[in-house]
C-alpha positions as CSV (number, residue, x, y, z in Angstrom):
1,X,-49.3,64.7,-72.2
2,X,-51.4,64.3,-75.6
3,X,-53.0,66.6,-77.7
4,X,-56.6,65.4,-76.2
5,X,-55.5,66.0,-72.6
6,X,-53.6,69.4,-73.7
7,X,-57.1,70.1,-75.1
8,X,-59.3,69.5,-72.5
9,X,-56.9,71.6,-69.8
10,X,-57.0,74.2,-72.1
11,X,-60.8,74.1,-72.3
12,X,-61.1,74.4,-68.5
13,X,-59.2,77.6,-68.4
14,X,-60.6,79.1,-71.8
15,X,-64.0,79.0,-69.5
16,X,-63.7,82.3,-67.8
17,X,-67.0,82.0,-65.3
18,X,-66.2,78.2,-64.7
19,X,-62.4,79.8,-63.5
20,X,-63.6,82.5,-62.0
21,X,-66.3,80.6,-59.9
22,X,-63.8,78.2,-59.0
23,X,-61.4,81.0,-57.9
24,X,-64.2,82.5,-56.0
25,X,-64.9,79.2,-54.2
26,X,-61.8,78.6,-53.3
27,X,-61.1,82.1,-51.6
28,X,-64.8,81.9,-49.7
29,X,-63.1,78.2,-48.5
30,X,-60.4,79.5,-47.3
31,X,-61.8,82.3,-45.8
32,X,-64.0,80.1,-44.0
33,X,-61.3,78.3,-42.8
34,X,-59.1,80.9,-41.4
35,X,-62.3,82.2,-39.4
36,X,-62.8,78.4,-38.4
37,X,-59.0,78.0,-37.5
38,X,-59.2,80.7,-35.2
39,X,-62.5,79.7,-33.6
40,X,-61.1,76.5,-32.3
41,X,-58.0,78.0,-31.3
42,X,-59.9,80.3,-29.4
43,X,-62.3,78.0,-27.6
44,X,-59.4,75.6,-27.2
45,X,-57.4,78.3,-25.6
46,X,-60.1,79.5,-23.3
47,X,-61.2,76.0,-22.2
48,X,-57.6,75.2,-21.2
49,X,-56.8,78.6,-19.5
50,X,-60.1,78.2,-17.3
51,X,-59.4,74.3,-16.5
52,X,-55.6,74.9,-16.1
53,X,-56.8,78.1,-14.4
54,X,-59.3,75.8,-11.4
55,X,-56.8,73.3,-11.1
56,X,-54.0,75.8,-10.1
57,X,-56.6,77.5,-7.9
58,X,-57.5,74.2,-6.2
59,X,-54.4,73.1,-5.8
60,X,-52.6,75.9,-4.0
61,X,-55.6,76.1,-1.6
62,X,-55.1,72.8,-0.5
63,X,-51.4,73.3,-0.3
64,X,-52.2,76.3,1.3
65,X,-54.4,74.6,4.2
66,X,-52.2,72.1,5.1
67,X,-48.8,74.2,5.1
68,X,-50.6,76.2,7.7
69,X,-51.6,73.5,9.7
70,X,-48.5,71.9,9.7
71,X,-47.1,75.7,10.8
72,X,-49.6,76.1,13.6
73,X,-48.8,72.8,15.0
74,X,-44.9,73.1,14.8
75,X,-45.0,76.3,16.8
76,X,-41.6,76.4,18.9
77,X,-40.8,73.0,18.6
78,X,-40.7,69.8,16.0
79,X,-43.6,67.8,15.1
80,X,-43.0,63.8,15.7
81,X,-43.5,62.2,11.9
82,X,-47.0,60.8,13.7
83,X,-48.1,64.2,14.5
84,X,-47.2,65.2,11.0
85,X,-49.4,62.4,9.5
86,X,-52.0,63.1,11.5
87,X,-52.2,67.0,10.7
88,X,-51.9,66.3,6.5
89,X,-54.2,63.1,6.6
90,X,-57.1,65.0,8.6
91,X,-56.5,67.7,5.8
92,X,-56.3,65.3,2.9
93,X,-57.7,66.3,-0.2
94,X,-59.3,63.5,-2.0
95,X,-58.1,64.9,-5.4
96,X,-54.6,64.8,-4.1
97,X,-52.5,62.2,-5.9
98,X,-49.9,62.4,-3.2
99,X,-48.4,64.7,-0.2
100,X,-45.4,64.2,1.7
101,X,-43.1,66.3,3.9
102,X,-39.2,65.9,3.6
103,X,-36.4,67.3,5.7
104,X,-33.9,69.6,4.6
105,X,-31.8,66.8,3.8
106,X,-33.9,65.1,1.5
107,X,-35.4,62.8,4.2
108,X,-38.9,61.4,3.7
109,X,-40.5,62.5,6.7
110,X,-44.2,61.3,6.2
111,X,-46.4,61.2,2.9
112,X,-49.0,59.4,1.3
113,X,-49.3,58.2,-2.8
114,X,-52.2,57.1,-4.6
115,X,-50.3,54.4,-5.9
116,X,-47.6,53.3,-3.5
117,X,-45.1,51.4,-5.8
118,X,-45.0,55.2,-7.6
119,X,-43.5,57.2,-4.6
120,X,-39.7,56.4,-5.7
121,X,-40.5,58.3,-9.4
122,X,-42.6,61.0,-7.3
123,X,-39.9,61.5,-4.9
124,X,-37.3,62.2,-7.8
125,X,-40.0,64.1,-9.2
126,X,-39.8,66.5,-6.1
127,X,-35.9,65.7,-5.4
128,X,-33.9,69.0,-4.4
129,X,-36.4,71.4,-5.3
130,X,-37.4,74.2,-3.0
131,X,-41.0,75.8,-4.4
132,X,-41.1,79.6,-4.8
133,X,-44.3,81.5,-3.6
134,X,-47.3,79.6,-5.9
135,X,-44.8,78.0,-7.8
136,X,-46.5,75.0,-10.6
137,X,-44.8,72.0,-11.2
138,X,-45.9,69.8,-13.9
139,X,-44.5,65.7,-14.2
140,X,-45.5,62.6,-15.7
141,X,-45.5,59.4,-13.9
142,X,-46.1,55.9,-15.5
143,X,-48.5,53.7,-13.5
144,X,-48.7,49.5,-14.4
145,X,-51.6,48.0,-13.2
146,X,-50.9,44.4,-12.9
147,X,-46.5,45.5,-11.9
148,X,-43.6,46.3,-13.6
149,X,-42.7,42.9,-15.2
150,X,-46.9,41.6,-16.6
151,X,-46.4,42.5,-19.9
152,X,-46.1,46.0,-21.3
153,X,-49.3,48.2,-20.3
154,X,-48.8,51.2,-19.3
155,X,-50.6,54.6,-17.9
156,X,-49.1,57.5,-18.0
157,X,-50.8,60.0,-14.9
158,X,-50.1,63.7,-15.6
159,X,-49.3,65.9,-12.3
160,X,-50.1,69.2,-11.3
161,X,-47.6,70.2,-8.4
162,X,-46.4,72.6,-5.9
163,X,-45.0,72.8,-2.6
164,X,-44.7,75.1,0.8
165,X,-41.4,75.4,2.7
166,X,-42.3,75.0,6.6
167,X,-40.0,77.6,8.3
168,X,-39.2,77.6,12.6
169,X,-38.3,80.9,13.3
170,X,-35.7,81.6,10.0
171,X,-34.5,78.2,9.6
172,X,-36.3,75.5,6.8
173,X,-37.2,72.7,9.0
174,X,-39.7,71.1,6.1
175,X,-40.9,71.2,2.7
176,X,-44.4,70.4,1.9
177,X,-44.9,69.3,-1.7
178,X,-48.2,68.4,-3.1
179,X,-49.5,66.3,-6.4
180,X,-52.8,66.2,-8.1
181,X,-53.9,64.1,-10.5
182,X,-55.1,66.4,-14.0
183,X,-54.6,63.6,-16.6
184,X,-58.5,63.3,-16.9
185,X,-58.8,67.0,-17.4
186,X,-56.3,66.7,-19.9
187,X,-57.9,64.0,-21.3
188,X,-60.9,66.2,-21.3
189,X,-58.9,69.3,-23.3
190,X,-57.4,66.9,-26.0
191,X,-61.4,65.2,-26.6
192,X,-62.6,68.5,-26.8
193,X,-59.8,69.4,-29.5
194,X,-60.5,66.3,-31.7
195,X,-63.9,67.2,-31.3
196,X,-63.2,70.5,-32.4
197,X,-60.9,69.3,-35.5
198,X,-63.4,67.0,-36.8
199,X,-66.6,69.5,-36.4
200,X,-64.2,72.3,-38.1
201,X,-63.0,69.4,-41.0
202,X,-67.3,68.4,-41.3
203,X,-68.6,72.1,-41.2
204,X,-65.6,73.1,-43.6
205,X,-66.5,70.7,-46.1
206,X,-70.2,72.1,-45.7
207,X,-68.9,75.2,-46.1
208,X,-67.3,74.7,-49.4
209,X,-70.1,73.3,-51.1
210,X,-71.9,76.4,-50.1
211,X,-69.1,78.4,-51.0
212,X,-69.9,76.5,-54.8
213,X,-73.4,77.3,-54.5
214,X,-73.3,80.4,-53.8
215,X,-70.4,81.4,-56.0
216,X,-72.4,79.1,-58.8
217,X,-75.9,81.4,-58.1
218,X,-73.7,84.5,-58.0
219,X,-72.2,84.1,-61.8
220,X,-75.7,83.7,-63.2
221,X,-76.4,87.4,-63.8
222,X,-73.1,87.6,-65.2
223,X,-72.9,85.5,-67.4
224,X,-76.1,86.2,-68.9
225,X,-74.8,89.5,-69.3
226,X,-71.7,88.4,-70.8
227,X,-73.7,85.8,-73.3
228,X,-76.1,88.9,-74.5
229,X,-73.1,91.3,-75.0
230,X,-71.8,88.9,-76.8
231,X,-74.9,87.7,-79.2
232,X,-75.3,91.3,-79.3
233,X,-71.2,91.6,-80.9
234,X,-72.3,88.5,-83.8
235,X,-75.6,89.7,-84.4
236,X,-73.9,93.3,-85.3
237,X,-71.1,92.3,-86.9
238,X,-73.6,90.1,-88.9
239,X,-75.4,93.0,-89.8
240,X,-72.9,95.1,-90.9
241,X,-71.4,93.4,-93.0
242,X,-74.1,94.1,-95.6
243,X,-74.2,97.8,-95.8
244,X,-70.5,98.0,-95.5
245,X,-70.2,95.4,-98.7
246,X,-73.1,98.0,-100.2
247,X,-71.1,100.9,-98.9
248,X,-67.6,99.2,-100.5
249,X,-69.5,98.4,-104.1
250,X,-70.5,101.6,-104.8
251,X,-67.5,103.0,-104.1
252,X,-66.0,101.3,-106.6
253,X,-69.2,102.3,-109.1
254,X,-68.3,106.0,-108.0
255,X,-65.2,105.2,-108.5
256,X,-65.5,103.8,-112.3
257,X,-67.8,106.4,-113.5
258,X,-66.6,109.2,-111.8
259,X,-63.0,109.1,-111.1
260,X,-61.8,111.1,-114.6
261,X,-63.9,114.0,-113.7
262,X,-62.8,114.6,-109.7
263,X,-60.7,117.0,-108.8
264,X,-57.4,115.2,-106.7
265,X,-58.8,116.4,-103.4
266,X,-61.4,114.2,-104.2
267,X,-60.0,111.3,-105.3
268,X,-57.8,110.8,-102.1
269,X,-61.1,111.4,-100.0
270,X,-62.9,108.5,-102.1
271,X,-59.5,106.7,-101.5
272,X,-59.4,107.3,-97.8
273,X,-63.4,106.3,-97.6
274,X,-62.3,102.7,-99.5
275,X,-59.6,102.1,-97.1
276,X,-61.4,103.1,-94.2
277,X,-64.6,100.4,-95.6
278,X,-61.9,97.8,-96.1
279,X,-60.6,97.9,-92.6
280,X,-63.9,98.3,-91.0
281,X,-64.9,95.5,-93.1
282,X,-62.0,92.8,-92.1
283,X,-62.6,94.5,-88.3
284,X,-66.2,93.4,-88.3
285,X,-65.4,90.3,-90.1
286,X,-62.8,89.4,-87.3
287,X,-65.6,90.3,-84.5
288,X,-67.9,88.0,-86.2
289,X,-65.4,85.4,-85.9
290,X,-64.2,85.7,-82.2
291,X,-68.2,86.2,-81.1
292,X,-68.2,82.3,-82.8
293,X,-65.4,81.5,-81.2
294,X,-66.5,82.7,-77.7
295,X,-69.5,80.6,-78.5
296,X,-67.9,77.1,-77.2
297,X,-68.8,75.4,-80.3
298,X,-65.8,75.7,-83.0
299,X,-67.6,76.5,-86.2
300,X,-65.3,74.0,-88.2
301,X,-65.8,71.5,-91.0
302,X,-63.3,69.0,-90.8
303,X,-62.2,67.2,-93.9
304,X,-59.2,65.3,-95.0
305,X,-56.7,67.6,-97.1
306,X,-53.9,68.6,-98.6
307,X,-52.1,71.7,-97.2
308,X,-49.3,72.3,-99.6
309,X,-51.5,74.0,-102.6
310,X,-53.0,76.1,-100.2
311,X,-49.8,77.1,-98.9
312,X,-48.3,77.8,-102.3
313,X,-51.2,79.8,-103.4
314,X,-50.9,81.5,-100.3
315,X,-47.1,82.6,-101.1
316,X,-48.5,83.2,-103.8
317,X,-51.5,86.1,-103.4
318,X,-49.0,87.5,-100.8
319,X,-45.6,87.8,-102.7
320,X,-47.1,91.4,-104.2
321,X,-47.7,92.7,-100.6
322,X,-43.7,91.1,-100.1
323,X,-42.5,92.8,-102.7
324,X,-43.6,95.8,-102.3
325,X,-41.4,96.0,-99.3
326,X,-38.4,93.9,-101.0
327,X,-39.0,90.9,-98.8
328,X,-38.0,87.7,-99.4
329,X,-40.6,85.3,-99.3
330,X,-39.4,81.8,-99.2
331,X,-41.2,78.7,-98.3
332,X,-40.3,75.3,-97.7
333,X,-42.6,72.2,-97.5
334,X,-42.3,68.2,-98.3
335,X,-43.9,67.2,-101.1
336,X,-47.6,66.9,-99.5
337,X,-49.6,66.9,-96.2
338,X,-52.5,65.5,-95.4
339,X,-54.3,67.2,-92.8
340,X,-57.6,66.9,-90.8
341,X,-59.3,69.9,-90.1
342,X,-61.1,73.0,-91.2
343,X,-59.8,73.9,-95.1
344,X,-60.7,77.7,-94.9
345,X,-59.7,78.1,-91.3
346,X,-56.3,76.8,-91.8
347,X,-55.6,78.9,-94.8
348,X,-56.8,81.7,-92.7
349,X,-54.3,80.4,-90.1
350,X,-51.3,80.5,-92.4
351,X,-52.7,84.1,-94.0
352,X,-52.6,85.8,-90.5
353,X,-49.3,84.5,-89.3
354,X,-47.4,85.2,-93.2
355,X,-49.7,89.1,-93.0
356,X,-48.2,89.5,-89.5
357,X,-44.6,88.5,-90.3
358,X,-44.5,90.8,-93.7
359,X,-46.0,93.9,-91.8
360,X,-43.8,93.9,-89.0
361,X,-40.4,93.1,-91.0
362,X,-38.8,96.3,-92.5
363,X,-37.3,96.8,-96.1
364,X,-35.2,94.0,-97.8
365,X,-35.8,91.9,-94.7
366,X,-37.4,87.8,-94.8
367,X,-40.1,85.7,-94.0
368,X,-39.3,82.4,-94.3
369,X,-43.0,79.9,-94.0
370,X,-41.9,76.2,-92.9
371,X,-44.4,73.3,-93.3
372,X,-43.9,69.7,-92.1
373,X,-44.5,66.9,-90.5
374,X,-43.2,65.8,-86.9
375,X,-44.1,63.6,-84.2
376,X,-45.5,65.1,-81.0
377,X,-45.4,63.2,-77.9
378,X,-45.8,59.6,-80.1
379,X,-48.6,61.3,-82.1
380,X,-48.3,62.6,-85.7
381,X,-48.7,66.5,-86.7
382,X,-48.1,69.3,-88.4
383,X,-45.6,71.7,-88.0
384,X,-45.8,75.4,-89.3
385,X,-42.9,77.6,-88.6
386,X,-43.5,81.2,-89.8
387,X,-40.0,82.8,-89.3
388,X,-39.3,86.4,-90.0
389,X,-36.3,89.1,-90.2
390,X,-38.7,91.7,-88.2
391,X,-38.8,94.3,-85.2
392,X,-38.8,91.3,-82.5
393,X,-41.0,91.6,-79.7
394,X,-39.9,92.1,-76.2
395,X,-40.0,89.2,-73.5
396,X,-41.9,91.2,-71.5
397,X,-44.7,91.9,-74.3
398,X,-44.8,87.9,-75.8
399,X,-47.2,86.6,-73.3
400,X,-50.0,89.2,-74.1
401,X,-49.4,88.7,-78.0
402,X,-52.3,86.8,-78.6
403,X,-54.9,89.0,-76.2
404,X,-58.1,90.8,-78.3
405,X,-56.8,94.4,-79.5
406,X,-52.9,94.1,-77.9
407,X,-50.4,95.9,-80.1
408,X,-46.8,95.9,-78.8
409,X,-46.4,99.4,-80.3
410,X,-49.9,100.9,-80.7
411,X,-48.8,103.7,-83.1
412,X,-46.8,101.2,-85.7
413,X,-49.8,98.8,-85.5
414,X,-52.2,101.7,-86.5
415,X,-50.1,102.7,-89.2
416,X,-50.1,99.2,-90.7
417,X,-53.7,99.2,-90.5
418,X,-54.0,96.7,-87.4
419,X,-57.1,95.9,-85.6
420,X,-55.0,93.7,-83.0
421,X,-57.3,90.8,-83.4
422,X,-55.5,88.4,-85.9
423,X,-53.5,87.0,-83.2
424,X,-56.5,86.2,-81.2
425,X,-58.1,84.4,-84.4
426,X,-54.8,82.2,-84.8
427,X,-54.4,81.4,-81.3
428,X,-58.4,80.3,-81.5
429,X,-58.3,78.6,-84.5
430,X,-55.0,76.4,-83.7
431,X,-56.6,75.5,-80.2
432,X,-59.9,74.4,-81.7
433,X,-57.6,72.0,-83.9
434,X,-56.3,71.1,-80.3
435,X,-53.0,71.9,-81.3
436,X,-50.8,74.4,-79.6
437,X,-48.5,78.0,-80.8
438,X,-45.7,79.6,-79.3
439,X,-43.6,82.5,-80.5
440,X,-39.8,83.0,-79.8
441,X,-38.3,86.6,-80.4
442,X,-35.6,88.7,-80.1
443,X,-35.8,92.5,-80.4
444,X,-33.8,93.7,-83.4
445,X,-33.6,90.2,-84.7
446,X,-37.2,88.9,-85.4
447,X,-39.6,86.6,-84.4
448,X,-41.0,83.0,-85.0
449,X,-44.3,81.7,-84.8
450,X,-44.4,77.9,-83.9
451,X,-48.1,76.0,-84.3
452,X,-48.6,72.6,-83.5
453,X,-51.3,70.6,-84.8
454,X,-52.4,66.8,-85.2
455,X,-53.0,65.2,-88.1
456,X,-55.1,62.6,-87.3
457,X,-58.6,63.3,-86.3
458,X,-59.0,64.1,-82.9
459,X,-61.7,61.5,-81.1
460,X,-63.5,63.4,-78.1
C-alpha cells in the first residue's frame, strides 16, 4: 500500500459526518432488511400453510368419500375387483393423480394412474404401508413424455398422499391409498418465493439509497453546528492571542521596572501570572492550530529542505530544558536530508515529540532523536525515531495517545504544564505529510515515537 493510498484511507475516516453517515446508512439498511427478511418469510409461510393446508383438506375428503363407499358396498361380504372399480371410478376425483386398492398381501386389486407406465414407482411408493387416521404421505415420481429410452427429459410430479384401511368386521380386507398431483402448487409456492426474493433484493436496494438520503439530510444540522463551533474555536483563539501577547509584555515591563521594589509575595504572584499567560498562550496557540487542521485544508507550504540544521538547532534550544533534569540528549543523523514539506511544521513536529520525551523521562534518564532515511513500501522517506528512557505508557492507554486533551496520568501531565494537545498536533501534522506515527512502550522502560514520512512530493 503507498503513502497516497494510506492517505486517502485515512482521509475517509478523519471525516467524522462522512463515517458517521455511512455508519448510519448502513444500520437503517440493515434494519430494513431484517424487517424485509421476515416479511417474506412470513407471507411465504402463510401462503404455504394455507395451500398445503387446502390440499390436505381436499385430499382426505376425497379419500374420505370413497373409503366409505367402498365400506358400504363390502357390507358382509367381498366386493368382485369390477364392483370395486366401479364404486372408486363413479367417485373419481379429477384432481386425483391415482387410486388403487390392494389386498393385505400386497395385491393390486384395482386402481387407476394418470400416467400408466408410472404405477410400478407409485405402487413402491405405497408398498407395505398401512396409513394411520389422516395420515400425509408425500413422494416424487419422474414422468418421461416421449418413454424411458428418447433422450433424457424428465418431469418430476410431486404427490400428496394418504390412504384408508377397509376393515370387514375386525379383519383388514383392503387398503385404499390415494395420490394427488401438488407439483403446480408447488410450482406456485417456489414463483411466489423468487418473486418475493427479487422484490425484497429491488425494494432493499431502494431502501438503501433512501437510507443515504435521509441519513445525508439528517447530518446537515449537525454539521453546521459542528463547522460554527469550530469557526467559533479559530476565530477565538485568533483573538486572543493579542491581549494575552499584551497581557505577557507588560508583564515583563512590570516586571523590569518594578521587580526591586516588590515584596516576595509579590514576585511569585507576578511569576505565577507569567506562567499562567505562557500556558494559556501555547493552549490557545494549539486550538488555533487544530481548528486549521479540522478545517480539511492542511495549512502547509511545501518546499524542498534540509532537515538536519533544524534538528541540530533544535537539540540545541532544548538541551537547557535536558539539562536541567540531567538528561542525555543525543542525536544521530546522516550528514543531510532533503525533505519536501512544511519547514515550520516539521520543526514543530520534532519540538513536540523531543518536549514530550524530556518531560516524561525522570532524572539522569535519555532521549535519544534518530533521523534517517529509509525506503517504505519501494518509495523513499524519512524516518524520525524519538526514543526515550521515560515512564512508558501502558498498552491499554497507547491507542488513545494521540486523542485532543488525553493524558495517561492527568495529575503528572498538569504538573508538567500539559494541555494534552501536542500529540494531536503531531499526529495531524505527520498525516497531512501523508506519512504515518506509531509509538512502542513499555511501562518502567520508556517509549518510542516512530513517524514516517515521504520525501518526494506527494502528487494528488
Amino acid at each position: 500500500m503507498t503513502f497516497k493510498w494510506i492517505s486517502r484511507i485515512r482521509d475517509w475516516k478523519k471525516d467524522l459526518f462522512i463515517h458517521t453517515q455511512n455508519r448510519l446508512t448502513f444500520q437503517y439498511s440493515v434494519l430494513i432488511t431484517v424487517f424485509l427478511m421476515l416479511f417474506i418469510t412470513i407471507v411465504y409461510f402463510l401462503v404455504n400453510t394455507t395451500v398445503s393446508f387446502e390440499q390436505r383438506l381436499q385430499l382426505q375428503s376425497t379419500a374420505d368419500q370413497q373409503a366409505d363407499g367402498i365400506r358400504s358396498a363390502l357390507k358382509d361380504r367381498l366386493l368382485s375387483p369390477e364392483e370395486l372399480e366401479n364404486i372408486t371410478g363413479n367417485q373419481e376425483n379429477s384432481n386425483q393423480f391415482f387410486y388403487y386398492v390392494v389386498s393385505p398381501n400386497g395385491q393390486l386389486l384395482v386402481g387407476e394412474e394418470a400416467i400408466h407406465p408410472l404405477r410400478p414407482d407409485l405402487l413402491h411408493l405405497v408398498q407395505g404401508w398401512v396409513p394411520e387416521m389422516n395420515e400425509i404421505r408425500f413422494g416424487t415420481v419422474i414422468a418421461h413424455p416421449h418413454g424411458r429410452h428418447h433422450g433424457d427429459e424428465k418431469h418430476p410430479i410431486d404427490l400428496m398422499m394418504t390412504g384408508r384401511a377397509i376393515y370387514q368386521g375386525d379383519k383388514v380386507v383392503a387398503v385404499f391409498y390415494i395420490g394427488k398431483d401438488i407439483s403446480f402448487y408447488d410450482q406456485l409456492v417456489h414463483q411466489l418465493l423468487v418473486t418475493l426474493v427479487t422484490l425484497g433484493i429491488l425494494f432493499l436496494g431502494i431502501a438503501f439509497l433512501l437510507s443515504y438520503f435521509m441519513s445525508k439530510r439528517a447530518m446537515v444540522p449537525i454539521r453546521t453546528s459542528f463547522n460554527r463551533q469550530r469557526e467559533f474555536v479559530a476565530d477565538a483563539s485568533h483573538e486572543l492571542r493579542t491581549p494575552l501577547s499584551i497581557l505577557h509584555s507588560s508583564l515583563d515591563v512590570l516586571e523590569m521596572e518594578e521587580g526591586d521594589y516588590m515584596s516576595e509575595f509579590s514576585r511569585n504572584v507576578l511569576f505565577t501570572m507569567k506562567d499562567e499567560v505562557r500556558r494559556m498562550t501555547n493552549l490557545v496557540g494549539d486550538l488555533l492550530t487544530l481548528a486549521r487542521s479540522d478545517s480539511g485544508v492542511p495549512d502547509l507550504r511545501y518546499e524542498s529542505f534540509d532537515l538536519i540544521p533544524s534538528a541540530e538547532q533544535l537539540v540545541r534550544s532544548t538541551q537547557t530544558l535536558a539539562d536541567s533534569k540531567n538528561i542525555r540528549l543525543h542525536l544521530h543523523t546522516p550528514t543531510a536530508i532533503t525533505v519536501h514539506g512544511d519547514h515550520e511544521r516539521l520543526k514543530q513536529l520534532l519540538y513536540i515529540l523531543l518536549d514530550n520525551a524530556i518531560k516524561y523521562t525522570p532524572n539522569g534518564g535519555e532521549v535519544t532523536l534518530t533521523l534517517s532515511e529509509q525506503t517504505y513500501d519501494k518509495q523513499p522517506a524519512l524516518c524520525i525515531a524519538v526514543q526515550d528512557t521515560g515512564v512508558g505508557i501502558p498498552l491499554g492507554e497507547q491507542k488513545h495517545i494521540f486523542d485532543r486533551f488525553y493524558r495517561v496520568d492527568k495529575n503528572r501531565s498538569r504538573q508538567m504544564g500539559g494541555t494534552g494537545l501536542g500529540l494531536a498536533i503531531a499526529k495531524w501534522i505527520v498525516e497531512a505529510h501523508h506519512g504515518t506515527i506509531q509509538v512502542s512502550s513499555t511501562p518502567g522502560q520508556g517509549s518510542t515515537f516512530t513517524v514516517l514520512i515521504p520525501i518526494v512530493q506527494q502528487k494528488t
